[in-house]
C-alpha positions as CSV (number, residue, x, y, z in Angstrom):
1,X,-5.7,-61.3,2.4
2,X,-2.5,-62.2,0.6
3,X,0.8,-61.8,2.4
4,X,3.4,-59.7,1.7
5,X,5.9,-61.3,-0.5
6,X,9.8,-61.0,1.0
7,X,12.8,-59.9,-0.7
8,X,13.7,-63.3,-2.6
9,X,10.2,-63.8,-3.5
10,X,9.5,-61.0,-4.9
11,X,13.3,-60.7,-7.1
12,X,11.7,-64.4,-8.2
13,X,8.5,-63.6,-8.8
14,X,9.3,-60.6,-11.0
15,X,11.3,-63.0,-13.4
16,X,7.5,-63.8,-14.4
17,X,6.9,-60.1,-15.6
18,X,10.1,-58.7,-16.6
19,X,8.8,-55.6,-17.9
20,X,8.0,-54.1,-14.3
21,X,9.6,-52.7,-11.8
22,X,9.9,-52.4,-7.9
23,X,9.7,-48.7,-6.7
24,X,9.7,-49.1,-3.2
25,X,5.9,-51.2,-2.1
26,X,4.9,-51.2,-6.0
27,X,5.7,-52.4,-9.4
28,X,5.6,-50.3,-12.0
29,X,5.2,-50.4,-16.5
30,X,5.1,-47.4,-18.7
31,X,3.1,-48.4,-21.8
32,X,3.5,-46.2,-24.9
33,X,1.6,-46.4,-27.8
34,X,1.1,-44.7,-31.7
35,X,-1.8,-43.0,-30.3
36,X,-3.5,-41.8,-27.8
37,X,-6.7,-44.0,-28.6
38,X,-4.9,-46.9,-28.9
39,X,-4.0,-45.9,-24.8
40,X,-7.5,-45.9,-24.3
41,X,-8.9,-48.9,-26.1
42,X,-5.7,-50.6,-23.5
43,X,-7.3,-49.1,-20.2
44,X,-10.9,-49.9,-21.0
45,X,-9.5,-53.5,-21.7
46,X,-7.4,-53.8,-18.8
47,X,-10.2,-52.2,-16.5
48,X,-12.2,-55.5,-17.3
49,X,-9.4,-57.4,-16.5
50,X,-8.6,-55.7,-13.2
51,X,-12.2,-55.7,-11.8
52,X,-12.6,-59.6,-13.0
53,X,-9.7,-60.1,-10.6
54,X,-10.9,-57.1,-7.7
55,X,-7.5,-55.9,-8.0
56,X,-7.1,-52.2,-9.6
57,X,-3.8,-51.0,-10.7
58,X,-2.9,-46.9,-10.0
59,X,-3.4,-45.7,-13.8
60,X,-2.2,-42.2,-15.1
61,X,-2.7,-41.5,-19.0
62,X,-0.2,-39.1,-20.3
63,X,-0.7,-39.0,-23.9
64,X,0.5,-42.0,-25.8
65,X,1.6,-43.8,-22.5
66,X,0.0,-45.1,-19.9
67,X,1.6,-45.8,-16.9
68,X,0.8,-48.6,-14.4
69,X,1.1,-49.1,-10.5
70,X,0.4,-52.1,-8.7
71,X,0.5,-52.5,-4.7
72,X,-1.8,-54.2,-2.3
73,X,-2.9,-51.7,0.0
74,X,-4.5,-53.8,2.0
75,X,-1.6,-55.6,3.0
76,X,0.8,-52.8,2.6
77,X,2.9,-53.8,-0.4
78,X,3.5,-56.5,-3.3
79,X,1.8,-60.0,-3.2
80,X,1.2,-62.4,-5.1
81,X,-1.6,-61.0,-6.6
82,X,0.2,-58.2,-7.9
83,X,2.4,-60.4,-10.2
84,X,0.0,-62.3,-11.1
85,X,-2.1,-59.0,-12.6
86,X,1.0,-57.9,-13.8
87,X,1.1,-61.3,-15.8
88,X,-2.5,-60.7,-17.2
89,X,-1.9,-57.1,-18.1
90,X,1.2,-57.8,-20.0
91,X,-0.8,-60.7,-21.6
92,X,-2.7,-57.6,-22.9
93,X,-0.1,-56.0,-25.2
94,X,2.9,-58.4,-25.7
């Protein structure tokens, strides 16, 4: 299991994936998009990334965004593997 990363880890790590945001144990990204389907096509391909790594973001859909949350429940908060699917996700769409 991967251990929970501490305060000046995680302000470190997140230099890696700007974009987020800590909101208390999770990092967050709102994505928007022209369309709706275009939201879509970006869930199915992040759902192949997420279960290649066996890590599964929180996912709403509202429209033309799509929201992210990432957290390791397992260990109770943000690990490394969190940023580095954060890295992967944004690898996506940027």
């Amino acid at each position: 299991m991967s251990e929970l990363l501490d305060e000046d880890s995680l302000a470190s790590a997140l230099k890696k994936c700007p974009l987020w945001e800590q909101e208390g144990d999770e990092i967050t990204r709102t994505f928007e998009f022209e369309e709706f389907m275009e939201g879509i096509d970006f869930v199915n391909l992040l759902a192949e990334v997420a279960d290649e790594a066996q890590h599964h973001p929180d996912i709403l859909i509202r429209y033309d965004k799509v929201t992210l949350n990432l957290t390791t429940h397992d260990a109770g908060g943000i690990t490394e593997s969190d940023i580095e699917l954060a890295q992967r996700i944004d690898n996506l769409v940027d």
